[in-house]
C-alpha positions in Angstrom: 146.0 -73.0 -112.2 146.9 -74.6 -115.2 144.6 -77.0 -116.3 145.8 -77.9 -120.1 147.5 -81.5 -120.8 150.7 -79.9 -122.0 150.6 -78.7 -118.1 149.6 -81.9 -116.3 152.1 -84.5 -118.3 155.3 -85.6 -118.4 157.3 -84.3 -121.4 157.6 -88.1 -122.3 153.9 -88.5 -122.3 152.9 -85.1 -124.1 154.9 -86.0 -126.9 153.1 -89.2 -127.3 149.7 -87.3 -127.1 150.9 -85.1 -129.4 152.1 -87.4 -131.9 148.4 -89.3 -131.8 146.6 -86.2 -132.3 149.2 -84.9 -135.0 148.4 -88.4 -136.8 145.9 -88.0 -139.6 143.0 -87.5 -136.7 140.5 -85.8 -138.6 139.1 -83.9 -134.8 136.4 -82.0 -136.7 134.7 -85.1 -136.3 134.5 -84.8 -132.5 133.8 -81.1 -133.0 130.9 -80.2 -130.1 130.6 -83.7 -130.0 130.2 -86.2 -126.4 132.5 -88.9 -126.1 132.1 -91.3 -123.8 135.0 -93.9 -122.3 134.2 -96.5 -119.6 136.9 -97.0 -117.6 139.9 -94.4 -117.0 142.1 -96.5 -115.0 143.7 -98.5 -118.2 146.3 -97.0 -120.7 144.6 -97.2 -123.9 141.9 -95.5 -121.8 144.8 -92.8 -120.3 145.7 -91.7 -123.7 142.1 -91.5 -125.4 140.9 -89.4 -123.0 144.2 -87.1 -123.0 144.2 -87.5 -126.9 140.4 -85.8 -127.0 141.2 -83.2 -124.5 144.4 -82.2 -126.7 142.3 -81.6 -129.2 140.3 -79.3 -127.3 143.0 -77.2 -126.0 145.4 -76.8 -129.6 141.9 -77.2 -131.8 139.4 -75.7 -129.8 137.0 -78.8 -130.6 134.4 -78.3 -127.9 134.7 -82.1 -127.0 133.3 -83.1 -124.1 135.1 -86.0 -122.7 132.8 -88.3 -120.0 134.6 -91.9 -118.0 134.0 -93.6 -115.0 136.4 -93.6 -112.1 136.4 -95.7 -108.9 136.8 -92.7 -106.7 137.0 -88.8 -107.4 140.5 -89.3 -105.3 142.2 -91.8 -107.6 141.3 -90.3 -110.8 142.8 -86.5 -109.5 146.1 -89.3 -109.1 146.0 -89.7 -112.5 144.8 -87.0 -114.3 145.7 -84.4 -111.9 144.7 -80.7 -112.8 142.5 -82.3 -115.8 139.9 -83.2 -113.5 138.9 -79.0 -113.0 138.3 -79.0 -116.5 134.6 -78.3 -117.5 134.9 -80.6 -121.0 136.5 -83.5 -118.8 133.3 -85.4 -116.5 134.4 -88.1 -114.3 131.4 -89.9 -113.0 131.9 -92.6 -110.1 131.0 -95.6 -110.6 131.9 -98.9 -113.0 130.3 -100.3 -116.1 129.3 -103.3 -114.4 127.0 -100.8 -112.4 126.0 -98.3 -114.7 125.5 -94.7 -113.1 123.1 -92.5 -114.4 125.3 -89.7 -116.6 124.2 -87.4 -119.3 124.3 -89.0 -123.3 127.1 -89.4 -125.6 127.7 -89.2 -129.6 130.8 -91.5 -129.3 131.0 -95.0 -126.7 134.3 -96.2 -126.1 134.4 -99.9 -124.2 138.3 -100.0 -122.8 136.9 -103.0 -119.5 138.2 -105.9 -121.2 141.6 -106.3 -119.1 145.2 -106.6 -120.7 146.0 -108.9 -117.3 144.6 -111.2 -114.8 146.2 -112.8 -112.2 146.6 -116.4 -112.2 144.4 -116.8 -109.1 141.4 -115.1 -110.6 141.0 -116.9 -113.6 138.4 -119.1 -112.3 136.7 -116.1 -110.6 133.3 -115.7 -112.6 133.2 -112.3 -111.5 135.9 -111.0 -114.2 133.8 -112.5 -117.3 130.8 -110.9 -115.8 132.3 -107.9 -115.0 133.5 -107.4 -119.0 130.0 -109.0 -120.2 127.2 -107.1 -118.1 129.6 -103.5 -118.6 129.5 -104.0 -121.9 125.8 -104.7 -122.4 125.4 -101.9 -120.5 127.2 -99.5 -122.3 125.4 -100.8 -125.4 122.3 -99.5 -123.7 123.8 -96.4 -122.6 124.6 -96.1 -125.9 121.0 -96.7 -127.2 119.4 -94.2 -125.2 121.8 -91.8 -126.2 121.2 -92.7 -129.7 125.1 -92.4 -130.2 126.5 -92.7 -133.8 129.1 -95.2 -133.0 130.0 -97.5 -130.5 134.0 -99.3 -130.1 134.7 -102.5 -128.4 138.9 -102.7 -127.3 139.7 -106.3 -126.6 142.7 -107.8 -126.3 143.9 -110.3 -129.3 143.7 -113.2 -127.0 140.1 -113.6 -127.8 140.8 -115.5 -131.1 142.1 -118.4 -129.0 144.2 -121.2 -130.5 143.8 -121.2 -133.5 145.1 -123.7 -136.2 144.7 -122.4 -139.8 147.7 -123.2 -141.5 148.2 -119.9 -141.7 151.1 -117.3 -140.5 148.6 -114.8 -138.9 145.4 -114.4 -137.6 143.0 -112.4 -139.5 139.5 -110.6 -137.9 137.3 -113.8 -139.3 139.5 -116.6 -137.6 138.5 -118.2 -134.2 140.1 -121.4 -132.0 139.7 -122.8 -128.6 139.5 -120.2 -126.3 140.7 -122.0 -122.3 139.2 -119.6 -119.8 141.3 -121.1 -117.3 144.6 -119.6 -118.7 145.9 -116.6 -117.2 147.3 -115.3 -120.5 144.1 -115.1 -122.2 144.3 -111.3 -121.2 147.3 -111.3 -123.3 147.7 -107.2 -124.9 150.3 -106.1 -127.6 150.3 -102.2 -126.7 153.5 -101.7 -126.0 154.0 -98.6 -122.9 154.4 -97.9 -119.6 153.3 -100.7 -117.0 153.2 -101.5 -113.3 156.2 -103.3 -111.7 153.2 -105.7 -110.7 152.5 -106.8 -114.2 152.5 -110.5 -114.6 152.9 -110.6 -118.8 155.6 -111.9 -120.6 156.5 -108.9 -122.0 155.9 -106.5 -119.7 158.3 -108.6 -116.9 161.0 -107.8 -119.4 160.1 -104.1 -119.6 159.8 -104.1 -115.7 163.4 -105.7 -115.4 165.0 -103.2 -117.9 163.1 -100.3 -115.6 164.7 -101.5 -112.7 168.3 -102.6 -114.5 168.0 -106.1 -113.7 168.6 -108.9 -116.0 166.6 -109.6 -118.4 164.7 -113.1 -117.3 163.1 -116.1 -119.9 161.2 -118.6 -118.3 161.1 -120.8 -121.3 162.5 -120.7 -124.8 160.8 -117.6 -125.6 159.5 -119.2 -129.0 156.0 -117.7 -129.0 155.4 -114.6 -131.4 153.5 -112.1 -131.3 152.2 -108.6 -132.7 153.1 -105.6 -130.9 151.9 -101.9 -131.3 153.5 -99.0 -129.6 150.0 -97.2 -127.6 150.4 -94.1 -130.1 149.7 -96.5 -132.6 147.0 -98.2 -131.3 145.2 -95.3 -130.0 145.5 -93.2 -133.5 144.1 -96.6 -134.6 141.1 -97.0 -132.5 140.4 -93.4 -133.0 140.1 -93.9 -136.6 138.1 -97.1 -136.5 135.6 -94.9 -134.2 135.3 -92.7 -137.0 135.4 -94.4 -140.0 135.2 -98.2 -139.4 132.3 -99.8 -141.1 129.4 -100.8 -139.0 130.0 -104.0 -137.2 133.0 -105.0 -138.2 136.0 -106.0 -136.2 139.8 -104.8 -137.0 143.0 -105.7 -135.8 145.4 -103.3 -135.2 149.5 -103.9 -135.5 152.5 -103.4 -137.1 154.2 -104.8 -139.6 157.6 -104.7 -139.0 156.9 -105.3 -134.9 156.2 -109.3 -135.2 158.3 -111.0 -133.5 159.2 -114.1 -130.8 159.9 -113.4 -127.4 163.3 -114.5 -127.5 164.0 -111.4 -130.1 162.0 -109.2 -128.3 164.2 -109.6 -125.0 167.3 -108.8 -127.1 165.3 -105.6 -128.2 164.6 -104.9 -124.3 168.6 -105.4 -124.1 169.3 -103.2 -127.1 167.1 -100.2 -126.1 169.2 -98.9 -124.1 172.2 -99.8 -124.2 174.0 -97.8 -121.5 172.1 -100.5 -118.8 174.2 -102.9 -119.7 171.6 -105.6 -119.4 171.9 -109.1 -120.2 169.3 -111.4 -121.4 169.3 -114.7 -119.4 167.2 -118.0 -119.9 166.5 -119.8 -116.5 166.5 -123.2 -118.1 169.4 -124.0 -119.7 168.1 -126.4 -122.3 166.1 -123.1 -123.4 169.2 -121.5 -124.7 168.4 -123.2 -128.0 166.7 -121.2 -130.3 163.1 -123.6 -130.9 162.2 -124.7 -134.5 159.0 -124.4 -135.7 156.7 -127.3 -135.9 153.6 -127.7 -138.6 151.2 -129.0 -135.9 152.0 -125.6 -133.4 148.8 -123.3 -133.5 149.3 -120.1 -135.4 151.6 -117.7 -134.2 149.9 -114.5 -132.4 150.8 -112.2 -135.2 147.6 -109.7 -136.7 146.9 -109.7 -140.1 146.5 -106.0 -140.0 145.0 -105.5 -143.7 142.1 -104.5 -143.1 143.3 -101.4 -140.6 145.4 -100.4 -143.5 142.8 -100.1 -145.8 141.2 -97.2 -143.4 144.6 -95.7 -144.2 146.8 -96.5 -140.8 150.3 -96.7 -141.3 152.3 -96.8 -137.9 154.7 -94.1 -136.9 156.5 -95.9 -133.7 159.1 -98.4 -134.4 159.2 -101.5 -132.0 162.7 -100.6 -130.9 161.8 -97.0 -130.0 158.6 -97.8 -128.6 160.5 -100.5 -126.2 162.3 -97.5 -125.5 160.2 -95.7 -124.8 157.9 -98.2 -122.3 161.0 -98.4 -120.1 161.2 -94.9 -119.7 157.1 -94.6 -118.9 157.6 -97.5 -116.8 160.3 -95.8 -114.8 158.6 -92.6 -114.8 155.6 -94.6 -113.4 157.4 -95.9 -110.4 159.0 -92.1 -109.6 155.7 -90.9 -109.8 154.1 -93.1 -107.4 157.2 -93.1 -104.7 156.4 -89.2 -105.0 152.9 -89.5 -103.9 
């Protein structure tokens, strides 16, 4: 039975696993070493864990690789053969409810959600789901006397903020409304659910399923994006060799743009669709000039990351590409099953 991640992946998502761990990863870090990551279900979560297990099978890094699942049955849907492995333990359980497992070197947090529905964002239950998991995988982490612990949020916990500036760097903070359902915002660009309710992702989902390519509103907002290769051979590195305490932001230079622009990207990527890019309001159509008094546009001063010596590999345009495809494989997968 074959049990390796070259054996229980797409071709599409391999070479995505293999271009993280091919990317300056330094894995005799990790050698014989316990990593920990909470929740399995989410994609930054998918291709850390895949990422580590790589490792083990081209490196032989002895990693032992420990997450919580909701069930033993839907994390065999996801992970397949991986879950007969002896370095991969799935535990059952959730951060909010912390099972008992064995220690760790390395804790990953991945609960902070990338989207929440409109309905639930006066449901209490979400914050305290992200704030007592994480408190207790700080414990966890205490009692296993692990040498580093990583928080993944999304960039949406900055707020509005009004600086003046042109990005947000790690030390800036606005007004935070709980109450808006794109407060989960995430940048990491790949494959999605044809549920997903986030700007972006409706445009990937509508380019998976060769629809038109739908604004709501004048698509003026801009933001940072980060193909998941990226981010992951990011977070990996800030696991490693980030300084204690500190907070990073992780995008790409060259992938800032407005929604508007982005849409035409979605358009561009591939090209044999045919798509067109519509705006449901007509009086949208214009492109929107900026005003001094809007907040600060959603783009990540990403200096810091830099200075640890990231330099992205993905493109936006190919990474676009690339999420339609995952996306499409996504849906194939799950008509299969």
């Amino acid at each position: 039975m074959d049990c390796t991640v070259k054996g229980n992946l797409s071709s599409e998502i391999f070479e995505d696993i293999k271009k993280i761990a091919d990317n300056r990863i330094n894995f005799q870090q990790l050698k014989n070493k316990t990593v920990f990551v909470s929740d399995c279900h989410g994609l930054i979560a998918y291709y850390i864990i895949c990422t580590l297990l790589e490792g083990n099978d081209f490196f032989e890094n002895n990693t032992r690789v420990i997450t919580l699942a909701k069930s033993r049955e839907d994390a065999e849907k996801q992970f397949g053969n991986l879950t007969l492995r002896k370095d991969f333990v799935i535990e059952i359980g959730e951060s909010k409810n912390f099972p008992e497992i064995e220690r760790a070197d390395f804790v990953i947090y991945c609960n902070c959600p990338c989207e929440v529905a409109e309905e639930d964002c006066n449901n209490p239950e979400i914050a305290d789901t992200i704030t007592s998991g994480f408190a207790n995988a700080l414990e966890y982490a205490k009692e296993s006397n692990a040498e580093s612990v990583l928080l993944v949020s999304s960039y949406m916990v900055y707020g509005e903020v009004f600086s003046g500036k042109n990005n947000i760097c790690e030390n800036d903070l606005g007004y935070l409304d709980p109450t808006d359902a794109d407060s989960a915002y995430c940048p990491t660009l790949g494959g999605v659910r044809m549920s997903d309710e986030r700007k972006w992702a409706k445009l990937i989902v509508s380019a998976a399923k060769n629809q038109s390519i739908m604004l709501t509103d004048n698509g003026g907002e801009k933001f940072s994006f980060c193909y998941v290769t990226d981010t992951v051979s990011a977070l990996i590195d800030i696991l490693l060799n980030g300084k204690s305490g500190e907070a990073y932001n992780i995008s790409s230079d060259n992938a800032n743009v407005t929604m508007r622009e982005f849409a035409q990207l979605v358009k561009s990527a591939n090209p044999e669709k045919n798509l067109s890019v519509v705006f449901v309001h007509k009086k949208d159509e214009e492109k929107p000039e900026f005003s001094p008094s809007s907040p600060t546009p959603y783009v990540l001063c990403n200096d810091k990351i830099k200075s640890l010596g990231f330099s992205p590999k993905t493109t936006l345009k190919d990474g676009i590409k690339r999420s339609i495809r995952a996306t499409e494989l996504r849906a194939e997968l799950r008509r299969i099953k």
